[in-house]
C-alpha positions as MATLAB code, in Angstrom:
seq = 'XXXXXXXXXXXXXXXXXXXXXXXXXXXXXXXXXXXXXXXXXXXXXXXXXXXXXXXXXXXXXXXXXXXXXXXXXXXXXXXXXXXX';
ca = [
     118.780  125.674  194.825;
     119.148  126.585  191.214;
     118.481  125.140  188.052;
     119.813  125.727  184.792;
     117.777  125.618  181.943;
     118.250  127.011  177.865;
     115.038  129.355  176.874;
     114.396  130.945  173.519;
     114.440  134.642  173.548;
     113.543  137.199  170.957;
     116.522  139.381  169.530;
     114.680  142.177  170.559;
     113.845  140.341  173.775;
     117.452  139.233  174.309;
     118.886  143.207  173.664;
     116.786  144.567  175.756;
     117.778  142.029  178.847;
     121.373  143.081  177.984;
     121.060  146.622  178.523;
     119.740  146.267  181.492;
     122.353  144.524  182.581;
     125.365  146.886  181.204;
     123.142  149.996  182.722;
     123.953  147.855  185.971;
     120.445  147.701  186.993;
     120.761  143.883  186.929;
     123.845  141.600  187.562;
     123.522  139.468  184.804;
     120.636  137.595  182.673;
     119.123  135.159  184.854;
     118.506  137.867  187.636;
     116.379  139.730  184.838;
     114.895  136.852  183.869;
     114.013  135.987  187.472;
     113.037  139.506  188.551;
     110.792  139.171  185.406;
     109.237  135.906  186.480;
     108.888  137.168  190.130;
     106.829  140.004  189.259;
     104.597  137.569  186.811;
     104.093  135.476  189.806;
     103.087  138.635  192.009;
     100.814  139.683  189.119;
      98.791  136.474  188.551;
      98.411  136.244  192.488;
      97.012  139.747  192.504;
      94.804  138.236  189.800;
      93.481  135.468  191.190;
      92.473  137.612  194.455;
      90.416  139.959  192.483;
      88.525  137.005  190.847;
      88.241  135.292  193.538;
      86.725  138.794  195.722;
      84.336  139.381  192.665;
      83.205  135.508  192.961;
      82.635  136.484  196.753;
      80.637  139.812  196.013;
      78.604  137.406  193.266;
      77.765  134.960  195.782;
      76.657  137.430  198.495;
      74.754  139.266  195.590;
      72.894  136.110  194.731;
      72.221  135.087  198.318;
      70.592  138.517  199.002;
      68.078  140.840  198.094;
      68.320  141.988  194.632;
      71.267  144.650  194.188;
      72.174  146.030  190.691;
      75.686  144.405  190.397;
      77.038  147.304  188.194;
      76.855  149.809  190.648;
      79.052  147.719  193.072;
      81.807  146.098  191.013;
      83.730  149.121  190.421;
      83.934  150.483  194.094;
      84.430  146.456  195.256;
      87.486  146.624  193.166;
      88.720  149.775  194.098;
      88.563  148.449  197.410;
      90.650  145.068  196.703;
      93.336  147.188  195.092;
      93.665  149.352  197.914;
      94.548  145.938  199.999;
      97.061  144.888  197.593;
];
């Protein structure tokens, strides 16, 4: 199903949409504003893993012997990127 709906977008905003479509990279508007929305969506769910992982490593951290934190938080996240 689709909805239609009227957003507000910036003249540089709105140019830039355009010439993506005339380059024929996208069919019209709404599929670059839907692509755009997609990859937001992707993005903040990528997000949310990684805090969620570091609230993980946190909680293991605080159940266990004492760790320095800052010599595991890089190579945890390394590790959750590699997963996504």
């Amino acid at each position: 199903m689709t909805v239609k709906t009227s957003i507000s977008l910036t003249d540089e905003q709105e140019a830039y949409a355009r010439s993506l479509v005339e380059c024929g990279r996208y069919s019209c508007l709404s599929a670059v504003l839907q692509h755009g929305l997609d990859m937001l969506r992707r993005d903040n769910e990528s997000h949310e893993s990684k805090i969620q992982a570091l609230q993980e490593l946190i909680d293991r951290r605080r159940a266990g012997p004492f760790v320095p934190l800052e010599d595991k938080v890089d190579d945890f996240l390394a590790a959750v990127d590699r997963e996504d």
